[in-house]
C-alpha positions as CSV (number, residue, x, y, z in Angstrom):
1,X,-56.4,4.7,-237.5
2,X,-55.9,5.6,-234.3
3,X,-60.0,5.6,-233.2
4,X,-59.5,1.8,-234.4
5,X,-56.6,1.8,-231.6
6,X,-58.4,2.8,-228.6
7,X,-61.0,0.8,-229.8
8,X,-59.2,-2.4,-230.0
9,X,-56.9,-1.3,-226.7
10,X,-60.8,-0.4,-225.0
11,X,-62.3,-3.9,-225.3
12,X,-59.4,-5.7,-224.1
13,X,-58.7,-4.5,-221.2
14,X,-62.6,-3.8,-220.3
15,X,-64.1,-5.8,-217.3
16,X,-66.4,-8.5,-218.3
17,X,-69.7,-6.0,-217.3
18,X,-71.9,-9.3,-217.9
19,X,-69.8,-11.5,-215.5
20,X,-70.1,-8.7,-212.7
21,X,-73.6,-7.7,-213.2
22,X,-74.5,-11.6,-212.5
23,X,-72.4,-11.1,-209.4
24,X,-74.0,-8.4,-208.6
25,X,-77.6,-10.0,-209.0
26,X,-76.1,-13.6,-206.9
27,X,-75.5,-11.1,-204.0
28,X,-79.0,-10.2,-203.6
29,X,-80.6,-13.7,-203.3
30,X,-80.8,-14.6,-200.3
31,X,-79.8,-18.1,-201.0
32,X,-76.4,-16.9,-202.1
33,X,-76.8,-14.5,-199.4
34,X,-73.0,-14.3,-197.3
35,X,-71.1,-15.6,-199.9
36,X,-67.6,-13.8,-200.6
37,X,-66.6,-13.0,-203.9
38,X,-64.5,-15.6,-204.1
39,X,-66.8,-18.2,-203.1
40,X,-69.3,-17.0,-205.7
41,X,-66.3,-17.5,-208.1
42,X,-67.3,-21.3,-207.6
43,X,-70.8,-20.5,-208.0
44,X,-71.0,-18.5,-211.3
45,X,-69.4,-21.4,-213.9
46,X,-72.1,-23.8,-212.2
47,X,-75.0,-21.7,-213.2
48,X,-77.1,-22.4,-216.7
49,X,-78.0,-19.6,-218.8
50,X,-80.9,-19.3,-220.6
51,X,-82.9,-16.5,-222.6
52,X,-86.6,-16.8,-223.2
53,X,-88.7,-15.3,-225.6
54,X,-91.9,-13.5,-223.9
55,X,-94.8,-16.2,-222.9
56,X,-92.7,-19.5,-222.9
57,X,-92.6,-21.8,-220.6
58,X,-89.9,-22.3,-217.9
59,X,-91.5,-25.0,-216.0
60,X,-95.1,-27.0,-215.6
61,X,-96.9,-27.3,-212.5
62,X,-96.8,-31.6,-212.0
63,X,-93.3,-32.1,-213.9
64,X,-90.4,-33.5,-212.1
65,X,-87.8,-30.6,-210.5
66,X,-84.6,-30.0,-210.7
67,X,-83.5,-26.7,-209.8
68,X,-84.1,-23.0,-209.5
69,X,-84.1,-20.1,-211.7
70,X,-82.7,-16.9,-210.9
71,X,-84.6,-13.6,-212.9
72,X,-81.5,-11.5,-214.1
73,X,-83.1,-10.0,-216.6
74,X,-86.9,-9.7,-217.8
75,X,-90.2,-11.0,-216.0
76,X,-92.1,-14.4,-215.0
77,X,-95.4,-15.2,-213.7
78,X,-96.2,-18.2,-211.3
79,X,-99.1,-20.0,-211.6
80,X,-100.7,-22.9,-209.4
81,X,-104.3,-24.8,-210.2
82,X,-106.9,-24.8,-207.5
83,X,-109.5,-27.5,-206.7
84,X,-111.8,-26.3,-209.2
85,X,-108.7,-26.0,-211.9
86,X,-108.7,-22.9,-211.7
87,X,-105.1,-20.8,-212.4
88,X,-104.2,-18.8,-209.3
89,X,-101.3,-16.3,-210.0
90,X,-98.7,-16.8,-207.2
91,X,-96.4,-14.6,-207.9
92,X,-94.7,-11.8,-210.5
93,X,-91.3,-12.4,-210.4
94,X,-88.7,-9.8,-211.9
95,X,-84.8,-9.2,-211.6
96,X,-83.3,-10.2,-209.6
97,X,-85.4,-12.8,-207.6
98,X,-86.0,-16.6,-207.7
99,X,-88.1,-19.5,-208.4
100,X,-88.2,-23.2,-208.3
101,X,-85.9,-23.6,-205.3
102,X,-87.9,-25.8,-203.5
103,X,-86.8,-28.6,-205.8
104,X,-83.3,-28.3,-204.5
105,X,-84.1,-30.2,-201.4
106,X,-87.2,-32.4,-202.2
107,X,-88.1,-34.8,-204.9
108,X,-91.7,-33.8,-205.3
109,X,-92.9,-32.2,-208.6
110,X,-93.3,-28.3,-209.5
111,X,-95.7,-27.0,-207.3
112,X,-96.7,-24.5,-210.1
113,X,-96.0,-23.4,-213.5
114,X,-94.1,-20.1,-214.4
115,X,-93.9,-18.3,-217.4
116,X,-92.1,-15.5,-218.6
117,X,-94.1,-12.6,-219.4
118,X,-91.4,-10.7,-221.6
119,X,-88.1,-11.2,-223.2
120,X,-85.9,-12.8,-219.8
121,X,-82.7,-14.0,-219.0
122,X,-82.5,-16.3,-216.5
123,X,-79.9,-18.9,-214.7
124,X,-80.7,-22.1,-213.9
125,X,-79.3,-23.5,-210.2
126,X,-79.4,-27.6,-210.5
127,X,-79.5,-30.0,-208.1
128,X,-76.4,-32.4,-209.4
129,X,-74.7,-29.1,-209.4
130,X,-75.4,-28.3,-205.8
131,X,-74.6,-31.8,-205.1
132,X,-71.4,-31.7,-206.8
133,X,-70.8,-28.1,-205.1
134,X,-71.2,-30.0,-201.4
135,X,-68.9,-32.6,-202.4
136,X,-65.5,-30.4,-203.8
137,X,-66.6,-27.3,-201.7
138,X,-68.1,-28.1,-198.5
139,X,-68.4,-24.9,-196.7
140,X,-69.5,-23.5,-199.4
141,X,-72.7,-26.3,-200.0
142,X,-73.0,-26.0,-196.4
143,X,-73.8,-21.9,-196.3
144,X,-76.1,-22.6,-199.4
145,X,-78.0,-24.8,-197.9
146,X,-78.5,-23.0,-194.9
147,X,-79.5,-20.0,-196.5
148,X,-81.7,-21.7,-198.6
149,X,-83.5,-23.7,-195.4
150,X,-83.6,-19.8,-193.8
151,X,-85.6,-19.2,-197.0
152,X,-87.9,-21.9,-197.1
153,X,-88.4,-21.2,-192.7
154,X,-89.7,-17.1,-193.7
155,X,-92.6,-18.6,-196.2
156,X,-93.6,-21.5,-194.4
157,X,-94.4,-18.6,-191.1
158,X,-95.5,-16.7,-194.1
159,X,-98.3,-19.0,-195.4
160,X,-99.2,-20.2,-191.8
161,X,-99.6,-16.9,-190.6
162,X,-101.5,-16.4,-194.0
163,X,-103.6,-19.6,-193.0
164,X,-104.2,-17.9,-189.4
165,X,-105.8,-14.8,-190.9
166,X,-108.1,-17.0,-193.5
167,X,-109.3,-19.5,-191.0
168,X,-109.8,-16.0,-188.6
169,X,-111.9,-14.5,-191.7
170,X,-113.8,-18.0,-192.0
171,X,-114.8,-17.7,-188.8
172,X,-116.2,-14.6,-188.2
173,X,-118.0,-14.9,-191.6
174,X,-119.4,-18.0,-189.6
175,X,-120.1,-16.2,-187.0
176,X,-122.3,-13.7,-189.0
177,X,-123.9,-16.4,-190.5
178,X,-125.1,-17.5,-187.4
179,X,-126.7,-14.9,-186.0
């Protein structure tokens, strides 16, 4: 009887482990980077949760956008099509990071596809959300979306310096092919 006791008394006064360990995993994306625990409190209810089997589709390269995903549990794989249709892999995504949160500012479709590549949990990060978040909670919207413009400024000087060191390889492979 009294195992049953602690029991019972153990669970009711236990933290919510889930709740905290999604806190946890908010503070490391640099979207909800500088965000007090109290302003994540806002933050948390607004977020989708989701659980995918292994190889199933979170979004299709083409489709319209409406959000990002956040990895807290499990892995995803980003794919894009080149000009010959080929599949490129982008990117291997796992706890903890992000996807998809282009479409929170633009109204172009999903740049690429991503699949998850094992049992994942993931949260989804809308745009109407956001929206709504901006209008009740404006310093709040506002830090977002500057972290999230901060985000998108680091891969754009990513990919150009990217495209500096291809069109540097193209031309010295020119070069050689010159001589």
């Amino acid at each position: 009887m009294k195992k049953g006791f602690n029991a019972f008394w153990s669970t009711l006064f236990s933290k919510d482990d889930h709740r905290t360990s999604l806190k946890e995993t908010l503070q490391q994306i640099p979207i909800f980077e500088n965000l007090s625990s109290f302003e994540l409190s806002f933050i948390i209810p607004i977020l989708h949760k989701r659980r995918y089997k292994a190889g199933e589709l979170i979004f299709k390269e083409d489709e319209a956008g409406n959000g990002m995903y956040i990895v807290h549990s499990g892995a995803v794989q980003v794919f894009g099509t080149d000009a010959q249709g080929k599949q490129v892999l982008y990117a291997e995504l796992k706890e903890k990071q992000f996807l998809g949160e282009l479409s929170l500012v633009d109204g172009q479709p999903r740049s690429a596809t991503a699949i998850t590549q094992e049992e994942s949990e993931l949260y989804g990060f809308f745009k109407p959300d956001l929206l709504d978040l901006i209008k009740t909670h404006p310093a709040i919207g506002s830090k977002i979306l500057f972290n999230l413009t901060s985000v998108l400024g680091v891969r754009l000087r990513d990919t150009n310096n990217q495209l500096i060191l291809l069109q540097n390889k193209l031309d010295n492979f020119r070069g050689v092919d010159a001589l």
